[in-house]
N, C-alpha and C positions, 0 to 999 in steps of 0.2 A: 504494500500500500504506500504511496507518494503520500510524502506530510511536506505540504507547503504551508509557508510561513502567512499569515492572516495579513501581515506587513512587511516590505522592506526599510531596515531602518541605518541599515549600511552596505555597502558594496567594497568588497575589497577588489584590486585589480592590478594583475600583475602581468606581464609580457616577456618569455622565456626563447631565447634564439639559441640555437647549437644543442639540444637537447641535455644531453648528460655530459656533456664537455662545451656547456654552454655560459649562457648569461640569464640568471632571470632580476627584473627591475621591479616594483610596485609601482603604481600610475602616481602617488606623491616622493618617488625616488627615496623614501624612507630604507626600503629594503634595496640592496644592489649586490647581488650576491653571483660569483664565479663557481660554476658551478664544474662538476668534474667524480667520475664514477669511483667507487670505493676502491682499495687496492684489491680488497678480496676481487674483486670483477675486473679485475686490468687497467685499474687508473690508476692516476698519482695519487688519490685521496688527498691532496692538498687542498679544494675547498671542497662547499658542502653536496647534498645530494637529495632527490627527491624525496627517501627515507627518512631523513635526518628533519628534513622539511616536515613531513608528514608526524614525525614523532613529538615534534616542539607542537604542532601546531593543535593537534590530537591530546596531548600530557597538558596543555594549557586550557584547550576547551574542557579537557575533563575536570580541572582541579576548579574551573567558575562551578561548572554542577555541582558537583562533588559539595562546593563548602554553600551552595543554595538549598540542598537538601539535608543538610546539616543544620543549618541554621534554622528550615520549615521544624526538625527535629530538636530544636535546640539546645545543636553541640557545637561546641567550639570546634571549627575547625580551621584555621586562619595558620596552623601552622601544617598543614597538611603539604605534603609531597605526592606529584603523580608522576612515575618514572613510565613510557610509552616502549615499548621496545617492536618495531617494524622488523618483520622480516622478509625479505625479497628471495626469490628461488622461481625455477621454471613453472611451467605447469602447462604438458601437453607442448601446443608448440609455441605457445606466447610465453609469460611470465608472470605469477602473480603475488600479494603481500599476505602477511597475517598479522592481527594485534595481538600484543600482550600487556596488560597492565597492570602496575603493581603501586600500589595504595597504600600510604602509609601515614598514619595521623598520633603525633606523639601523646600520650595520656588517655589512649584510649585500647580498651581489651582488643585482640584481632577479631570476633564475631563482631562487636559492633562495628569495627573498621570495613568490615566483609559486607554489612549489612549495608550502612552508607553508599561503600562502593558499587554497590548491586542496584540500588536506587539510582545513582546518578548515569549508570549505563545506562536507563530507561530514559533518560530525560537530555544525556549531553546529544547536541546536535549531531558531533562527530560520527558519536556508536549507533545514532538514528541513520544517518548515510551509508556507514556500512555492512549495517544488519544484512543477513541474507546472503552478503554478496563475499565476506571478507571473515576469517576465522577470527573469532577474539577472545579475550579471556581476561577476566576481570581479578585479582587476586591482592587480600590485604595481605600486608606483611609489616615486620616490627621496625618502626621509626629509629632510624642511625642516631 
């Protein structure tokens, strides 16, 4: 099922030349990033990469939900960590990713941290986009 937004209330917008051994810009030139394939895959791994994008960008949307549904719960969650870990590999004759996410909110048991985490999977935008399509996996674990 398509879940579109009742509103748009922002547009992000970025423009990527050279693919994995390229350039991607954002349309207010905030982001300017060289981009370039990991070494495991035959690059220099010198700058970043679609994964790496994908991870910031997914570990960031989850930890807005993450500390919204805490809060509807009201727990402190303001120091909460979400580490996103992307994996890339074949599949067939294309190539495809999986999520793995690992949730870690200091002063709080792992079930509740699990439970939170399980909640905000339902609601961050990211894990609504790749339902269905993209392996993921939600997992609390004990804050460093």
């Amino acid at each position: 099922m398509t879940q579109t937004p009742t509103s748009i209330v922002y547009t992000a917008s970025a423009t990527t030349s050279g693919g994995r051994q390229g350039r991607s810009v954002s349309s207010d030139g905030v982001l300017d990033l060289t981009l370039t394939a990991p070494k495991e895959m035959g690059g220099t791994g010198e700058g970043t990469n679609p994964e790496q994008l994908f991870a910031a960008g997914y570990s960031a949307c989850f930890n807005g939900a993450l500390m919204m549904v805490a809060r509807k719960a009201k727990v402190d969650a303001s120091a909460a960590q979400v580490t996103a870990n992307i994996g890339f590999g074949p599949e067939g004759d294309s190539f495809a990713i999986t999520a793995d996410l690992e949730v870690a909110i200091p002063g709080l048991e792992l079930a509740q941290v699990q439970e939170l985490a399980e909640a905000a999977h339902q609601v961050c935008p990211y894990s609504k986009a790749i339902r269905g399509n993209v392996p993921a996996t939600v997992k609390a674990v004990a804050a460093a």
